[in-house]
C-alpha positions in Angstrom: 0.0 0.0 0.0 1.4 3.5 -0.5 1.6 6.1 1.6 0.2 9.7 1.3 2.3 12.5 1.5 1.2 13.3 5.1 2.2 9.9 5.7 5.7 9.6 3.9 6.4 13.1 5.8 5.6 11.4 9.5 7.8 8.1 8.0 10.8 10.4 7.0 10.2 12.7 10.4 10.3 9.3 12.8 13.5 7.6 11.5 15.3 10.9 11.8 13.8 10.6 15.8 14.5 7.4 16.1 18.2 7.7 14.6 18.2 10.8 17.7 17.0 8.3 20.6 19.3 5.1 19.5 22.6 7.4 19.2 21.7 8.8 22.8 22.2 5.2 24.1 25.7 4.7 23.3 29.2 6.4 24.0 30.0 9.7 23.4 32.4 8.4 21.7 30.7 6.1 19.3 28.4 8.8 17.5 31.8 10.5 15.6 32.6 7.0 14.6 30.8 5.5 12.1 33.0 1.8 12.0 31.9 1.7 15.8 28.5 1.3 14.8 26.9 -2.2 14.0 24.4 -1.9 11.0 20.7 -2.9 11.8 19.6 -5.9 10.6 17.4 -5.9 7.2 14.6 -6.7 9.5 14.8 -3.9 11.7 13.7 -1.7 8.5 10.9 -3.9 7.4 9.2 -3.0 11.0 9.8 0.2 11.3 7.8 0.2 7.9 5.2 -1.4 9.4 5.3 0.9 12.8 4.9 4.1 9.5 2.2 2.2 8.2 0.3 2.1 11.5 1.3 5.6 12.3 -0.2 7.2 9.0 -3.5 4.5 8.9 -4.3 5.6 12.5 -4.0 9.2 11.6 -5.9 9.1 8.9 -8.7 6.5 10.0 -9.5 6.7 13.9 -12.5 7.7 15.0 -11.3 10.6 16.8 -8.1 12.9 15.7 -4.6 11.9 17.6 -1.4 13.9 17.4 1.6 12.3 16.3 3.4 13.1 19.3 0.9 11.6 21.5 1.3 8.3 19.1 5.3 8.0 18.9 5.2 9.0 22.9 3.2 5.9 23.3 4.9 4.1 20.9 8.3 4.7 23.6 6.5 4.2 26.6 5.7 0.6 25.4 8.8 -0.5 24.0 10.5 0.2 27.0 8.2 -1.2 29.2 9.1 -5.0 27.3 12.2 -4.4 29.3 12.7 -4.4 33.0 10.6 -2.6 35.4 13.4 -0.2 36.4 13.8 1.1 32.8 11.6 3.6 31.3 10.8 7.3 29.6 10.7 10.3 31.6 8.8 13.0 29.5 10.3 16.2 30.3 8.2 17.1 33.3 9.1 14.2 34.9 12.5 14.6 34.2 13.1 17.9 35.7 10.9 16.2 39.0 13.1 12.9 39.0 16.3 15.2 39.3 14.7 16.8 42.9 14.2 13.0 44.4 17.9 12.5 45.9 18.2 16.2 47.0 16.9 15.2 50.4 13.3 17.0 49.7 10.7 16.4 47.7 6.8 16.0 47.5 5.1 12.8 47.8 3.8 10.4 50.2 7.0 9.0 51.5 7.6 5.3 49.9 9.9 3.7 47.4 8.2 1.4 44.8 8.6 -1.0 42.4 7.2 -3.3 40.3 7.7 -7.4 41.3 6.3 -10.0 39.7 4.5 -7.4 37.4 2.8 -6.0 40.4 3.3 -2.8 41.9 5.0 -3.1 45.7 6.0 -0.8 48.1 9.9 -1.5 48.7 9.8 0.2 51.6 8.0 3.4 53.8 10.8 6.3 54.5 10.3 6.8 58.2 8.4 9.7 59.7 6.6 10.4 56.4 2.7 10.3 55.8 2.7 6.7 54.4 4.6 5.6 57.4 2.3 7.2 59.4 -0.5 5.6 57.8 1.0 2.3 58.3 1.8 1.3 54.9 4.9 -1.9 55.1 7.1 -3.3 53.1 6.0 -5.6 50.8 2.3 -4.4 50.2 1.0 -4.9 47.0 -0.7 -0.9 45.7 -3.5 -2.8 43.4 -5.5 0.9 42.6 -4.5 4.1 42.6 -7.9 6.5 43.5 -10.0 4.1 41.4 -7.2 3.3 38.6 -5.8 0.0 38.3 -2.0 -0.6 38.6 -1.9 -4.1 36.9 -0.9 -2.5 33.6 0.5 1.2 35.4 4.5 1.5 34.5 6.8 2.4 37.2 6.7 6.7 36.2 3.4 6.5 35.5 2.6 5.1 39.1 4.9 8.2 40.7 3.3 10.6 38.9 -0.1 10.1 39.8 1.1 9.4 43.7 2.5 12.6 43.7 0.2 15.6 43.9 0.1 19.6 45.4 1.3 19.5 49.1 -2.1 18.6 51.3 -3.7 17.2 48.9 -5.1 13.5 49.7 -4.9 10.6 47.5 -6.6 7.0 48.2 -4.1 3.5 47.3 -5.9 0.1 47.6 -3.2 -2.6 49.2 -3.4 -5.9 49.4 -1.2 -7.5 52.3 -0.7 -11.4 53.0 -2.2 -10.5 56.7 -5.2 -9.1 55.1 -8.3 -11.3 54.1 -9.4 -8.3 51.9 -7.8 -5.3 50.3 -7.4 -1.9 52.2 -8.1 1.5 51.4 -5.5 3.9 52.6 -6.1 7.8 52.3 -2.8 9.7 52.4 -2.0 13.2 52.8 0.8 14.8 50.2 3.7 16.2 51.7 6.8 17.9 51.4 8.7 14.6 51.9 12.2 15.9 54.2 14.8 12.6 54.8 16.5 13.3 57.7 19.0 10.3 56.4 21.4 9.8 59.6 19.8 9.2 63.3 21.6 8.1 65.9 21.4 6.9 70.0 23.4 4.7 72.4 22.6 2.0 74.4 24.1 0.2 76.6 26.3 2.8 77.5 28.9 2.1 75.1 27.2 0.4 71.9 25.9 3.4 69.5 23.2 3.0 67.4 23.1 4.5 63.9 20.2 4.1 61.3 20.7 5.3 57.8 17.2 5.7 56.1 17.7 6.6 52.6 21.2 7.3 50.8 21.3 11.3 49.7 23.9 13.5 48.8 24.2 14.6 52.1 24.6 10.9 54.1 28.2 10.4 54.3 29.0 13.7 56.1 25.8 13.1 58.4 27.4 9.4 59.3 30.4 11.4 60.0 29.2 13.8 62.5 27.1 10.7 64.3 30.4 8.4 64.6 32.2 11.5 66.0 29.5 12.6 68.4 29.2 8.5 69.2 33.0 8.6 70.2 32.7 11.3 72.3 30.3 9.2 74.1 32.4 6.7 74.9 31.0 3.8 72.6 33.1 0.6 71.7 30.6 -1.3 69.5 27.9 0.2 66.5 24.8 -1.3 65.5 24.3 0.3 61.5 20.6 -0.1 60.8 19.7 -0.7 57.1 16.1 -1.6 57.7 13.3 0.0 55.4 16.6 2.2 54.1 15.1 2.1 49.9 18.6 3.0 48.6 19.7 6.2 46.8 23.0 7.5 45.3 25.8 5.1 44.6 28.4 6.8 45.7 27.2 7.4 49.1 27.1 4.0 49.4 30.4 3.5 48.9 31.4 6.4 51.2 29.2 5.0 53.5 31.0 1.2 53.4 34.5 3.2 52.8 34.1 4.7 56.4 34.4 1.0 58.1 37.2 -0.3 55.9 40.8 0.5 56.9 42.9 -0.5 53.6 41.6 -0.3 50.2 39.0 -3.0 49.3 36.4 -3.5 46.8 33.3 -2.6 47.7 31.2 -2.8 44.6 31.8 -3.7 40.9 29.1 -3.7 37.7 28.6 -5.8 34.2 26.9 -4.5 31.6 27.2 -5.4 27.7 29.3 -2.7 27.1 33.2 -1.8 28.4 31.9 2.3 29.7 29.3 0.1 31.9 32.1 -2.7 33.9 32.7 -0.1 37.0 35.2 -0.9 40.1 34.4 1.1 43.4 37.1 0.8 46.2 37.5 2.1 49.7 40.8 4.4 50.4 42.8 4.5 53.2 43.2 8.9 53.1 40.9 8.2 56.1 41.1 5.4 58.9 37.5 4.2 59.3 36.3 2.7 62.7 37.3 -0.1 64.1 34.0 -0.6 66.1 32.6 -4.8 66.3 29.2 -4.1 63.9 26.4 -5.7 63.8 23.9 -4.2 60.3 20.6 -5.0 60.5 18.5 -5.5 57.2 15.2 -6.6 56.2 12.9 -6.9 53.5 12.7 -3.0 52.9 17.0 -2.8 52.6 17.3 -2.3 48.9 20.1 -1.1 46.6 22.8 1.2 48.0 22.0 -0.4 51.0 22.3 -4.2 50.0 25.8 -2.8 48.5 26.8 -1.7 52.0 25.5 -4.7 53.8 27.1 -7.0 51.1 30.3 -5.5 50.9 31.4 -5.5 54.6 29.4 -9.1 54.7 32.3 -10.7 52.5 34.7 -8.4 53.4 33.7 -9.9 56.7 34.1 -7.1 58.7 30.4 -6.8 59.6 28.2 -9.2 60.8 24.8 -9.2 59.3 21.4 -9.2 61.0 17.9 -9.5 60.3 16.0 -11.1 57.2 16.9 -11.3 53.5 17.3 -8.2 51.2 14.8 -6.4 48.6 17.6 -7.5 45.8 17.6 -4.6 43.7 20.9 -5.1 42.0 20.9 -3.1 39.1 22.4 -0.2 37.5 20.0 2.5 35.7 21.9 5.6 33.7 19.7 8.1 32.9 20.6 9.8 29.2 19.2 13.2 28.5 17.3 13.4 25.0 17.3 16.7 22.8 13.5 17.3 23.5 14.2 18.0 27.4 13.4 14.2 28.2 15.4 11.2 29.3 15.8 7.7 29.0 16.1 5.5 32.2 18.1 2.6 31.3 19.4 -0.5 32.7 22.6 -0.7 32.0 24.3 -3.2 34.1 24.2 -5.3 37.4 25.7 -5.5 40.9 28.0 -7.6 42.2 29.5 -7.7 45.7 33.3 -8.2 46.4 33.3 -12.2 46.3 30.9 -12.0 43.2 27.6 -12.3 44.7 25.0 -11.0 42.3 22.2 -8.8 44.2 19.4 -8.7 41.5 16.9 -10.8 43.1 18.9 -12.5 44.9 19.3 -10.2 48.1 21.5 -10.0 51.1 21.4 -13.2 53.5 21.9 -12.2 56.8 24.5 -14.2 58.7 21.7 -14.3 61.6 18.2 -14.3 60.7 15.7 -12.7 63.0 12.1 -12.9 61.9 10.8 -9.1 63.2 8.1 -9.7 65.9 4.9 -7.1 65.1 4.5 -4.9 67.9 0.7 -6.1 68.1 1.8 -9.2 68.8 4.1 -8.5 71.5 0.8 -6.2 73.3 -1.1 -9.4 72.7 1.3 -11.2 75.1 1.5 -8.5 77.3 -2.7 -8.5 77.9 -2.5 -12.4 78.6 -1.1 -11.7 82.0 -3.2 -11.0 84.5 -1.1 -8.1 86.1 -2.4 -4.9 85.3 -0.6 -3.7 82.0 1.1 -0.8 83.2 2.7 -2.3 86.1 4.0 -5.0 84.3 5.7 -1.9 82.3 7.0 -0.5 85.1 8.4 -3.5 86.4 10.7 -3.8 83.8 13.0 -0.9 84.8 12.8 -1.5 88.4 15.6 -2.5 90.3 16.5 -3.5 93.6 17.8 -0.1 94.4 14.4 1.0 93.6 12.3 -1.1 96.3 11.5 0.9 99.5 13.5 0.1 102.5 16.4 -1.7 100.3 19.6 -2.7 102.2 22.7 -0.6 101.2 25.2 -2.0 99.6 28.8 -1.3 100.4 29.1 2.2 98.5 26.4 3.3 100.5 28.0 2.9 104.0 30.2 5.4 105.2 30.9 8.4 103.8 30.1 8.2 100.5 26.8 9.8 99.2 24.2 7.9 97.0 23.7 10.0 94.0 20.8 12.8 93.6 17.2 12.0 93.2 17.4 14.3 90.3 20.3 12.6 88.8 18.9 8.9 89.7 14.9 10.0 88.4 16.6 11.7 84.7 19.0 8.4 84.5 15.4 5.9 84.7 13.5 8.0 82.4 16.5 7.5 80.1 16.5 4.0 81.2 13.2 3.5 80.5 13.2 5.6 76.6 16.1 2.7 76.3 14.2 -0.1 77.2 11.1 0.7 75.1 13.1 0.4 71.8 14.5 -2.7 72.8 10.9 -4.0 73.6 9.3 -2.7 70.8 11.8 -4.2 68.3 13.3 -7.6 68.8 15.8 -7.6 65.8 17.1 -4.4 67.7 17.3 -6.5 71.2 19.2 -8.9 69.8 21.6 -6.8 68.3 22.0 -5.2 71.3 22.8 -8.3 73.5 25.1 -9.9 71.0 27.1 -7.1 71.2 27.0 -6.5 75.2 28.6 -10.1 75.3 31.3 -9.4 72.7 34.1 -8.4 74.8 32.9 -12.0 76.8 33.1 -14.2 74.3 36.3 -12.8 72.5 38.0 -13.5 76.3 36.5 -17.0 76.5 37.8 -17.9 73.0 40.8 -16.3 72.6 43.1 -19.1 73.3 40.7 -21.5 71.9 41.5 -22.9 68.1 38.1 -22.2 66.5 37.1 -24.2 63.2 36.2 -21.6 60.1 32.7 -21.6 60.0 30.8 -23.1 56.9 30.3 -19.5 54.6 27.2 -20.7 53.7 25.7 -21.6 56.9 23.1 -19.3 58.5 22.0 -19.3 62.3 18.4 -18.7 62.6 16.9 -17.3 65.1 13.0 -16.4 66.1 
């Protein structure tokens, strides 16, 4: 069939576009040298034929008028979305937003998604955000935005209709394993500001750092926790990677750099072409700590944070705690188009030092620790048939705290017991303490495995202990 003029103009108009968006995927270097460029295959011509003849029928025949933008727009959108969930086309408005996400503030709800098993899932809720509040989890299944399905939503498409003017509300249906029937959730937009670095101490002398999302600000903020941690006095660190989502690469390697001591690998990528095989290595400009760690990761650790956990996992200079990894292990590179847009691509994959590969695989923990729901830890709690509250208390009593207690030997003489001011701030600290560890068992058994560190290294210091099996995993519940 022949094509009218309208149509060989749109034919001659795409293949100069197309020409545009496949050069944009390559090298710099490879678009000044024409050897360096594999011819397409005779076939490749007969469909884009076919794709002109489409083009120019449904322009001239639909029912209703179409631009030819909207068409070859479309025509993008779904050939990238026969690849991998991660890649896709960012018009130019979501371009320009994309670039705000890893600043450290920007609107939305608060999650990171994805799309697994060709459903969308929330990878994790960023802490302190609406959707947190809300109680969204990891792993939940969003089946509808408002009253859209998601089953055939791509990954930009899903952000962009989550996001929204600050204050405004929007309604996700999620479906969760625990639920007989999906749940509506109305959410309030927000400005969404990652406070990425928090830290306490417990224990006296183990600190407690949680990283919640990897921005361009995290490896300065981890700096100014250690240092404020070591003025404290602490000889052990708990790093928590739960529910962290990920972010920039190279703050995960800053991150990983600041507990390594000599240079190591930390990270290395494959992709099909030489520009995408990367090597990241620590330095040794700056002596990281030498603190025993313990990182703590679940379902929710994705990304930067499975390269941190993985890395000082075979480096074996952390030991690893918690349940197994998202395993997002893959590279994207976004390429800038003429027209303002940009291509998200997958370019490559992760590895860990000893050649692990991430993508779907995950981090296993060297100690897995099923997380015990909070609910069902109350539950327990209202089976006893002391009065709730006291049974509260009675956890940070002590001896000391009894009326008419007998002194011990510091007490006789001349040496005064300390203020009630002193001793009533030091329980309610006490007390903040002991909630946390109640409220989260992964967190409690971090904390104890450490507290009997300096124990155990005395007991087996003279003692001849057999390499343990790499593959083995203590489980624990």
């Amino acid at each position: 069939m022949s094509l009218s003029p309208v149509g060989k103009g749109i034919k001659a108009g795409f293949a100069r576009f197309l020409v545009i968006v496949i050069l944009g995927m390559f090298p710099a270097q490879t678009l000044y040298a024409e050897e360096n460029v594999e011819e397409p295959k005779p076939d490749t011509y007969n469909k884009l034929k076919v794709f002109s003849e489409i083009l120019s029928l449904i322009e001239s025949n639909y029912v209703e008028p179409v631009g030819s933008n909207t068409m070859i727009e479309g025509a993008i959108k779904g050939m990238v979305k026969s690849l991998d969930p991660h890649t896709s086309y960012l018009p130019p408005a979501s371009y320009k937003e994309m670039q705000v996400e890893t600043t450290g503030k920007f609107g939305g709800l608060g999650i990171e998604i994805s799309i697994r098993d060709g459903v969308l899932t929330v990878v994790s809720p960023i802490e302190e955000t609406p959707a947190f509040r809300v109680g969204i989890k990891s792993g939940d299944k969003i089946i509808k935005i408002e009253d859209e399905s998601t089953l055939d939503m791509t990954l930009q498409d899903a952000v962009s209709r989550l996001r929204g003017e600050t204050g405004s509300p929007v309604t996700i249906t999620i479906f969760r394993e625990s639920f007989k029937a999906p749940k509506e959730f109305t959410i309030v937009r927000d400005i969404i500001k990652v406070r990425s670095v928090v830290k306490k101490l417990y224990k006296k002398d183990i600190g407690y750092i949680k990283i919640r999302s990897f921005s361009k600000n995290t490896s300065a903020d981890l700096d100014k926790a250690l240092a404020d941690l070591g003025k404290e006095g602490i000889s052990k660190l708990i790093l928590d990677l739960r529910n962290n989502p990920g972010g920039l690469l190279n703050q995960a390697v800053e991150v990983t750099d600041r507990f390594l001591n000599r240079e190591n690998l930390i990270v290395y990528t494959k992709g099909r072409s030489d520009g995408q095989n990367m090597r990241f290595t620590s330095h040794d400009k700056v002596a990281g700590v030498t603190y025993p760690l313990i990182i703590m990761v679940n379902g929710g650790s994705a990304s930067a944070s499975e390269i941190v956990a993985g890395a000082l996992q075979d480096l074996n200079r952390a030991v690893i705690l918690g349940t197994q990894t998202f395993g997002k292990g893959s590279v994207q590179t976004i390429i800038p188009l003429s027209d303002g847009s940009a291509l998200r691509l997958t370019t490559a994959r992760y590895y860990t030092p000893s050649g692990r590969v991430i993508q779907k695989n995950g981090i296993e923990p060297d100690i897995i620790v099923e997380r015990t729901p909070v609910e069902d830890l109350e539950e327990e709690d209202e089976n006893k048939t002391e009065p709730k509250e006291k049974t509260r208390l009675r956890r940070f009593l002590r001896e000391k705290d009894l009326k008419k207690h007998l002194k011990g030997k510091s007490s006789i003489g001349n040496v005064e017991e300390e203020s009630e001011v002193e001793s009533v701030d030091k329980d309610e600290e006490t007390a903040s303490i002991h909630e946390d560890l109640l409220k989260d068992n992964q967190l409690q058994q971090a904390v104890s495995l450490l507290s009997g560190w300096e124990v155990m290294k005395k007991m087996f210091k003279n003692l001849q202990v057999p390499t343990p099996d790499p593959d083995s995993r203590i489980s624990m519940k």
